[in-house]
Structures are given as structure tokens and as C-alpha cells.
Phi, psi and omega in degrees: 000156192222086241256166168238177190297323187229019171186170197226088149317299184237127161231130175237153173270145151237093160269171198282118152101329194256209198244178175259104175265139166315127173266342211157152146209106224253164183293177183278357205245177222251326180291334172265355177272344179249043204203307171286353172287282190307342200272316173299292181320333188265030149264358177081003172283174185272135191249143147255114154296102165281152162175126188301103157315121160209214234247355179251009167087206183252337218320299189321301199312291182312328165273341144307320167276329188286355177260358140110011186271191187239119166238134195242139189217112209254138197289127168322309185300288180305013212266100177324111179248107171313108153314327187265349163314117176242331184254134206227112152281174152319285187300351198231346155293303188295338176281315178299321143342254213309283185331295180299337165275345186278304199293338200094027155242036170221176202197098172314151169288257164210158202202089177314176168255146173344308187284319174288324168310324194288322195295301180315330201253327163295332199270320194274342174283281188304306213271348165298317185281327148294004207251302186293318177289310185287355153305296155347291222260356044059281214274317179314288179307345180297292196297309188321325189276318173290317198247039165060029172251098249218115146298110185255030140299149191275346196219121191278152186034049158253198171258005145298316179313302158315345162240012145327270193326326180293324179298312180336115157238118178299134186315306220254152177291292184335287212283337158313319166314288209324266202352293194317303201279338180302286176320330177262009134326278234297323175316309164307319191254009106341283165351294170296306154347269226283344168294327207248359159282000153283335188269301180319335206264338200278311244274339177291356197295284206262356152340132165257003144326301219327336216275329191297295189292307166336278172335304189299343215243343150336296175315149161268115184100016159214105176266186182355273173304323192273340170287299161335277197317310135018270185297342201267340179271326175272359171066216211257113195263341157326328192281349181279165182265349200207119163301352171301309193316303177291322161275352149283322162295323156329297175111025192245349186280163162287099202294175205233148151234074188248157204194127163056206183278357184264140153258114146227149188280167162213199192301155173295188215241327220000062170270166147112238197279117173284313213279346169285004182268338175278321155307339154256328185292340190262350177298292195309330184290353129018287201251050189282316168269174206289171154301146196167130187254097154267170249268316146021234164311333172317280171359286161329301178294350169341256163289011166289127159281156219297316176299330164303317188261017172265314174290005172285291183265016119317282188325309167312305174290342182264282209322321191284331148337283196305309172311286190304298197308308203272351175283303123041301184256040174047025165299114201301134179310266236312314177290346163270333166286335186291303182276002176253005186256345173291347196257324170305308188265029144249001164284324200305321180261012147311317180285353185280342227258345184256341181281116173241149185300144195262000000 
């Protein structure tokens, strides 16, 4: 199926042995998709559904599997492409589909459950509103900066700074408005920060991860939110078979252009998940310092169980180790956290594999 923002344009058939034909094409709304399923259904073979992850959630994935079919829903990017295809349809989507799916040559996505998706979309809410904050708070340093007024302090929005900013008075009334609503952006949108890290904390009480995002929190450099964020982007961590499998879905191993005997590596891949691929990389800056269980992390470690906080602290003693040797060989900081986030999400997913959902 070759499905769109407002509408399910195109559906082509591939039966077993025949050739892959256009079946039809209905209108966007769900009563004609379910009015062509049965229309399938009534030749009495077994159905597979395709269909291109996009901007509409699962609805379909889910009402197609609640009706007992197999629906596969394949990421656009993975998608097998002819360089030489200049020409792009519906209908020339939906035929291309089913024929690649008949061959074996897609590969379904991960697909969340109602709650977890929800979890995803609230964790993904905070991260917009930080996004929001910093822009903010930015557009404030900005105005501060055209008219020569200089923090002379070392560290920004702590709270000497905050009460720098309460004093400021700008010479021109205009320009005292403009100041006045930029701080009361940033207060807003702070405000929102912190609102919606109360909710993720309501919401995780009863989430059956918590038990997971709990384990996870063990590590050094991932407290509360990046262990949500983490699980809520990545599901169910059980499914790599491998911890490579998770730092290549990450986008964190390097790509290669090799031939013959020359290999070179390049820049990471960042294919798969950004934001659990940023959320271990802001993890990673961590471990810049010695090993060390601080009052913290104790804290954290609380209710971990003992095979999690043993891989914890593996973790801790390799990673930092690892952070001095390559600064040691003058290695740009950024590629040494980048290699220190690839080696973080394979202990994240060793602690996954003893932490189980309750």
C-alpha cells in the first residue's frame, strides 16, 4: 500500500508464483481500507500488508493486525532503490512494495504498544520544549550582545546570572519591552522544561519499563530522563541479537568506503534513532573523569540489581580509562565522546538484557 498524509492511494497485489498487479485505489479514510481488506479477504489466502512508515503513526499497523493479518511496516530509507528510476507514482510505489516483499527484501520495523508510543510522545514533548528553551534563552543573549551588555561571570543561567538579568535595565523604553518579553520567553518556556519532567516522572510510576529505565540509571551520565528517553525510543532492547545491532541502529559505528586492499573509515553513520543516539552521546561527557560512585549515583543504585550495577561499574572503569587514553593522544574531545557513546550503548544494552519489564 502506498499510503499518504490524507489518503491510501494505491494498493498492488504480489501473489505467490503470479506476477505483481495494481489491485485498486480508495479514498484516506479507514471505512474504505477496511472495505478493501475484506474485498481481500474473501479469496480466503493468507494476506501480508506493506506499507512505508510516515507522519500517520501505526493506526492501519494496528487495525490490520487486530483483525488477525501480518502487517509489516518498512522504514522509507531501507527501502531497495534503482539508481536509474527517474520515474516516481503511486502506483509504481505500491507495485515496488509488494514485489520486494514477496522476494524477501524488506525488512519490518519495530513497531511500539499504545502505551509506549504515548511514553515516546510525551519524552519527545520535553525534548522539543528544550529545544524551545534554548532558542529562548539564545534569542535573550543575542539582544544582550548587540547592545554591549557582557555577563561577567563564568557560567550562564545559574542563578547569580538570574539575578544579573532581574537587575538589567536597558537605557531605551523600546528596547527594555523587547528585554522584558525575551525573559518572559525564557521563564516560559523553563517553566515547560520542568513541567513536562514531572509528568514523564507521574507517568513512569506505573510504565513497565520503569523497572528497565531504573537499571539503566546505574550507568554514569544517565539519570532519570535519559534513561526514559533511551527506552521510550528504542522499545524493547531484547530484540538486538547483538550489541553491534544497537550501535549500528544508533548510527554511532563508522562508515567505510573500501575496495580491494584499501578500507577508510569515515564520519558515523547516524542512521537509525537521533535522539537515543544524542542521549548517550550527552551521557558520554561523563565519563571525561576518573571512576568514582558518587553520592549521586549511589543514590541511583539504590534497588539496582547486582548483575546491573556490576555492568555499571565495568563500564565506569573501562569508559574513563578509555576517555584519558585517547585525550592523552590529542584526539578531537567530540570523537572521543562519540567513541565513548559507542561502547555506553553496548553496556546499556547488556543491563537491558537482566532488567525485564514488570
Amino acid at each position: 500500500m502506498d499510503v499518504h498524509k490524507e489518503s491510501i492511494d494505491d494498493i498492488a497485489v504480489a501473489e505467490e508464483g503470479g506476477e505483481v498487479r495494481h489491485h485498486g485505489q480508495i479514498g484516506g479514510d479507514m471505512n474504505a481500507l477496511w472495505r478493501a481488506v475484506r474485498k481481500l479477504e474473501s479469496s480466503g489466502r493468507e494476506l501480508v500488508f506493506v506499507y512505508e512508515a510516515g507522519p500517520c503513526g501505526f493506526g492501519i499497523y494496528r487495525g490490520l493486525t487486530a483483525r488477525g493479518h501480518t502487517c509489516w511496516v518498512v522504514a522509507p530509507s531501507n527501502t531497495p532503490r534503482r539508481v536509474r528510476d527517474r520515474i516516481k507514482t503511486d502506483r509504481r510505489d505500491s507495485l515496488k512494495l509488494s514485489g520486494l516483499a514477496r522476494a524477501g527484501e524488506l525488512t519490518p520495523i519495530y513497531v511500539p504498544d499504545v502505551r509506549d508510543e504515548a511514553m515516546r510522545d510525551l519524552v519527545r514533548a520535553r525534548e522539543d520544549a528544550v529545544m524551545m528553551q534554548r532558542q529562548a534563552r539564545q534569542r535573550l543573549a543575542a539582544l544582550l550582545l548587540r547592545n554591549d551588555v557582557r555577563y561577567a561571570g563564568k557560567t550562564a543561567w545559574t542563578a547569580a546570572h538570574r539575578r544579573w538579568i532581574a537587575d538589567l535595565k536597558l537605557p531605551q523604553s523600546a528596547q527594555r519591552l523587547a528585554f522584558e518579553e525575551y525573559v518572559q520567553a525564557v521563564e516560559e518556556a523553563s517553566a515547560r522544561v520542568q513541567r513536562l519532567g514531572q509528568c514523564i516522572e507521574q507517568e513512569l510510576a506505573t510504565w513497565r519499563w520503569r523497572s528497565v529505565v531504573a537499571a539503566l540509571q546505574a550507568c554514569r551520565g544517565i539519570q532519570l530522563i535519559h534513561g526514559v528517553r533511551i527506552v521510550a525510543e528504542l522499545g524493547d532492547l531484547s530484540r538486538f541479537s547483538h550489541p553491534r545491532r544497537l550501535m549500528a541502529y544508533l548510527g554511532l559505528i563508522p562508515s567505510e568506503d573500501s575496495s580491494g586492499e584499501h578500507r577508510q573509515q569515515g564520519a558515523i553513520t547516524k542512521a537509525g534513532n537521533s535522539s537515543a543516539r544524542r542521549a548517550l552521546v550527552e551521557a558520554a561527557w561523563a565519563y571525561q573523569y576518573g571512576a568514582k560512585v558518587s553520592a549521586l549515583i549511589a543514590r541511583r543504585q539504590a534497588e539496582v540489581p547486582k548483575a546491573a550495577l556490576d555492568i555499571a561499574w565495568k563500564a565506569q572503569v573501562r569508559l574513563c580509562a578509555r576517555f584519558r587514553r585517547l585525550a592523552a593522544r590529542r584526539v578531537n574531545r567530540n570523537k572521543i565522546v562519540v567513541a565513548i557513546a559507542r561502547e555506553l550503548a553496548g553496556f546499556v544494552w547488556a543491563i537491558a538484557q537482566h532488567a525485564k519489564p514488570i
